[in-house]
C-alpha positions in Angstrom: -5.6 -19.8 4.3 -5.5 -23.0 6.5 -4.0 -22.1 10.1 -1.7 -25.3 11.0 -2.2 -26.6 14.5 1.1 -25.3 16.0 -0.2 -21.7 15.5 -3.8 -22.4 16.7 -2.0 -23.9 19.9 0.0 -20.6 20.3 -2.7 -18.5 19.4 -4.7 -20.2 22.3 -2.5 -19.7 25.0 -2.4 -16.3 24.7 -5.9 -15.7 24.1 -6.4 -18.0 27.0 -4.0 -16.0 29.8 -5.8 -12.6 28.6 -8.9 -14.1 28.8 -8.4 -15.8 32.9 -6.8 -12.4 33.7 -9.6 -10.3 32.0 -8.0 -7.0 30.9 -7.5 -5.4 28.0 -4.6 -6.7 25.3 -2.0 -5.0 23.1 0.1 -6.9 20.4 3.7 -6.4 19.5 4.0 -7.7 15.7 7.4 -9.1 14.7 8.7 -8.8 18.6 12.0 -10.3 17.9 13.9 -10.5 21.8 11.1 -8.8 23.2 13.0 -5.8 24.3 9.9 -3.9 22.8 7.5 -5.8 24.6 9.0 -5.3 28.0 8.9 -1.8 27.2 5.2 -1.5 26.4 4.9 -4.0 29.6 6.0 -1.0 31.9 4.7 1.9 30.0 0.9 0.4 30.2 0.9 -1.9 33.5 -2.8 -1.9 32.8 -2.7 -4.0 30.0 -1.5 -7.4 28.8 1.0 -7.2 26.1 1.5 -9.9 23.8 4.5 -10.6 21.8 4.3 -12.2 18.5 7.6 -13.2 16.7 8.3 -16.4 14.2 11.3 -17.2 15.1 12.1 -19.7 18.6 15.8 -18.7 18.9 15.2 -14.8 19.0 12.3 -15.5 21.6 14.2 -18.1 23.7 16.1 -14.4 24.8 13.0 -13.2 26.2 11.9 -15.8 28.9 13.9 -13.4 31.4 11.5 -10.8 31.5 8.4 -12.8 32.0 9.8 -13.3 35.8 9.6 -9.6 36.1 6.7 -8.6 34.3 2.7 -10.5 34.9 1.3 -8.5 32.2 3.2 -9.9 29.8 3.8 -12.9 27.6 5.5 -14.5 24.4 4.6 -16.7 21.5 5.8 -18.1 18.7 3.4 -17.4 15.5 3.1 -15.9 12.0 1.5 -13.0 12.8 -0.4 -13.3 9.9 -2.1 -16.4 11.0 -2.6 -15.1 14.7 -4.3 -12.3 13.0 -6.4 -14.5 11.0 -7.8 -16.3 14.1 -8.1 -12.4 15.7 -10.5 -12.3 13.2 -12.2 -15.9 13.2 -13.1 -15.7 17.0 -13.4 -11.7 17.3 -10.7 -11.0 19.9 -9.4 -8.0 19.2 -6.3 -5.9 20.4 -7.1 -2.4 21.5 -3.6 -1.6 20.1 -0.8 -3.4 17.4 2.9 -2.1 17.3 5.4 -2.9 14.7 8.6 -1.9 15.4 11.2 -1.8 12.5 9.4 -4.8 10.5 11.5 -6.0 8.0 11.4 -3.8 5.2 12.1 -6.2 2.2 13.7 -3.1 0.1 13.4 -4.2 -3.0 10.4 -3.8 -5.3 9.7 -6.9 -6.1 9.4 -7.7 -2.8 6.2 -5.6 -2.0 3.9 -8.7 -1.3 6.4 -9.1 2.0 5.9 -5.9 3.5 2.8 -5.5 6.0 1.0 -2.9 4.1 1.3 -4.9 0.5 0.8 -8.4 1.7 -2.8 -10.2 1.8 -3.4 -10.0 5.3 -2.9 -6.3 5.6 -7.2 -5.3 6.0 -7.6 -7.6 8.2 -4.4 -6.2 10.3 -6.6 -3.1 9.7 -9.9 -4.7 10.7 -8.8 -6.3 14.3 -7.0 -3.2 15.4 -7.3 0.0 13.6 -5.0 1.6 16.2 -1.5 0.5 15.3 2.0 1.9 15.5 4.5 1.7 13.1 7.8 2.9 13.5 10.6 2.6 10.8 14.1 3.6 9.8 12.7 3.0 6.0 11.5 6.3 4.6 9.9 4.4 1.3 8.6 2.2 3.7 6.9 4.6 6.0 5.6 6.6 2.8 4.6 3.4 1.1 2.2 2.0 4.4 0.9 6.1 4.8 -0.6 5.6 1.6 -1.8 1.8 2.1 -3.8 3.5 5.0 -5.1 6.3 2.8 -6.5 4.2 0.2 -8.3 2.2 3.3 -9.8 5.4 4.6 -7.7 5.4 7.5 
């Protein structure tokens, strides 16, 4: 899958901060406003959180937390492309949240759900230590058994 430049630029200012500050990183897949990441920001001061999200206008609502909070900062990316470069230059989270991902309902739709798309083992390979949190029963019982028939 070819990573466009915009992402590798994205993806390299984060891996840049963590690397100049030196600690150890956590991801926040799909962050949306970052409400998430704030809250990850104060529950482990002794990490960097990073939040992921596509989209520029639901991120543009996070910039007021980054004057509160040094351990944290926002990017725009497809996760599954920052995962990919994860991967390429071995930087690896120590832990990955997703919080209420989309849960494309339908069935034909599986391909669009974390644990059925392409990119899910190597998701699994970068981070095995993820939290996933859902309103979605079908979807919570559908990425249990994803991880069971990776071993995990």
């Amino acid at each position: 899958m070819p990573i466009n430049s915009e992402q590798e630029k994205q993806f390299d200012i984060a891996r840049n901060w963590q690397q100049h500050l030196n600690k150890p990183f956590m991801i926040d897949c799909g962050c949306g406003t970052g409400q998430s990441t704030v809250q990850l920001a104060e529950k482990f001061p002794e990490h960097l959180i990073i939040g992921i999200d596509q989209s520029q206008k639901r991120l543009e609502t996070s910039k007021e937390y980054l004057v509160s909070h040094d351990n944290l900062i926002f990017v725009q990316a497809h996760i599954e492309e920052f995962l990919l470069l994860c991967q390429q230059l071995q930087w690896f989270p120590c832990y990955q949240y997703h919080f209420y991902p989309n849960p494309w309902p339908k069935k034909k739709h599986i391909i669009r759900r974390w644990h059925g798309h392409p990119i899910f083992p190597t998701l699994l390979q970068i981070c095995p230590h993820l939290e996933l949190r859902t309103n979605w029963e079908i979807y919570a019982k559908e990425f249990s058994q994803s991880l069971t028939i990776m071993g995990i």
